[in-house]
C-alpha positions in Angstrom: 29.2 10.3 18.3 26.5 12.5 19.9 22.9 11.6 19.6 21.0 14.8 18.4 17.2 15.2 18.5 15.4 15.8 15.0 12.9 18.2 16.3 11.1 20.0 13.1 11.5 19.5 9.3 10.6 22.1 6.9 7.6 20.7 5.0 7.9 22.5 1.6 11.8 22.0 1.5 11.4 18.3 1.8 8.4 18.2 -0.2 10.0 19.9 -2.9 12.8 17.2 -2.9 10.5 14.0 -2.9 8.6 15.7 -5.4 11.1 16.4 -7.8 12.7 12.6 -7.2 9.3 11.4 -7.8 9.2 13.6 -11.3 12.4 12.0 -12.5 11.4 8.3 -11.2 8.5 8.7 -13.4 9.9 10.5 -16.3 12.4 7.3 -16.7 9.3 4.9 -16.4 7.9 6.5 -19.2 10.9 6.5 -21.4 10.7 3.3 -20.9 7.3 2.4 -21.7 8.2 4.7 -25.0 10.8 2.7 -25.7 8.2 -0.7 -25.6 5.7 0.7 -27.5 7.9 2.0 -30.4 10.1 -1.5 -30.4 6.4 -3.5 -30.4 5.1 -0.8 -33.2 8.1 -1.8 -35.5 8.1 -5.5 -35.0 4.2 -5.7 -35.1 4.9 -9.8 -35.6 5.8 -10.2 -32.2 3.1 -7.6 -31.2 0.3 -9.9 -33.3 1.1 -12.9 -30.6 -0.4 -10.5 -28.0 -3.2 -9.3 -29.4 -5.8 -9.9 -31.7 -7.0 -8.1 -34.5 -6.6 -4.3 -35.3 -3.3 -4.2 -34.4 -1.9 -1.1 -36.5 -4.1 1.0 -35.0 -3.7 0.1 -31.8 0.0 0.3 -32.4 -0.2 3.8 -33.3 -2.6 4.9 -30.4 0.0 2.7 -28.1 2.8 5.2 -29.0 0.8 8.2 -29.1 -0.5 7.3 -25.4 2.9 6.4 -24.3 4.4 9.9 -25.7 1.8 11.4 -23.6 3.3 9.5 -20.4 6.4 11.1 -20.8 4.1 14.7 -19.8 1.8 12.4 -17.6 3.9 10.3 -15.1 6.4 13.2 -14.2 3.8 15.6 -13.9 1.7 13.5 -11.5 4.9 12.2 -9.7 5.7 15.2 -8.7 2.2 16.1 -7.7 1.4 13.4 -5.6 5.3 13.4 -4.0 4.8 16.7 -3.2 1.4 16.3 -1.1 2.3 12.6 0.3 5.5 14.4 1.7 4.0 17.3 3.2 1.0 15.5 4.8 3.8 13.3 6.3 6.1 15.9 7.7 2.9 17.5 8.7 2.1 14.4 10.8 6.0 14.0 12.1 6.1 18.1 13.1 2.7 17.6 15.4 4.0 13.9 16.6 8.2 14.9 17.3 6.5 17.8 19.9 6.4 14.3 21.9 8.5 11.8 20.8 11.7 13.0 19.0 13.9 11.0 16.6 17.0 10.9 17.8 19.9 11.1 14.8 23.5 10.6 14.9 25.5 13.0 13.3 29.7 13.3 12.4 
């Protein structure tokens, strides 16, 4: 197997990619926390051990907030994948000009 050098990576292909993993990582967190906040607002009982006092309320603000997540988290996921990865590549195209990463490939 040949080493080969990595010498440039596009910036807006790869940040497109980590974005859009990002988006579905947090998409499935907030399914999730959906998923919690719906099972807690119809067993309030077990929800009344954790807090105290005004707890319908809360229970309904707790599922409206977490059907907003399912927007929020993906939406910012992608956001901040998207700029994390293309300050990074950034970085890696101005430092590989020096030192290359060397990859094997079949």
């Amino acid at each position: 197997m040949a080493l080969s050098k990595l010498r440039k990576i596009a910036p807006l292909s790869a940040a497109l990619v980590v974005g859009l993993i990002n988006a579905i990582i947090g998409f499935i967190f907030a399914i999730i926390g959906l998923g919690i906040s719906i099972f807690l607002a119809r067993n309030p009982e077990i929800a009344a051990t954790l807090v105290q006092g005004g707890l319908q309320n809360m229970l309904a603000l707790s599922v409206t907030g977490s059907a907003w997540l399912i927007l929020i988290y993906p939406v910012t996921g992608f956001i901040s994948g998207f700029i994390g990865t293309l300050v990074v590549v950034w970085l890696y195209n101005l430092i590989a000009r020096k030192v290359q990463l060397k990859v094997e490939l079949k």
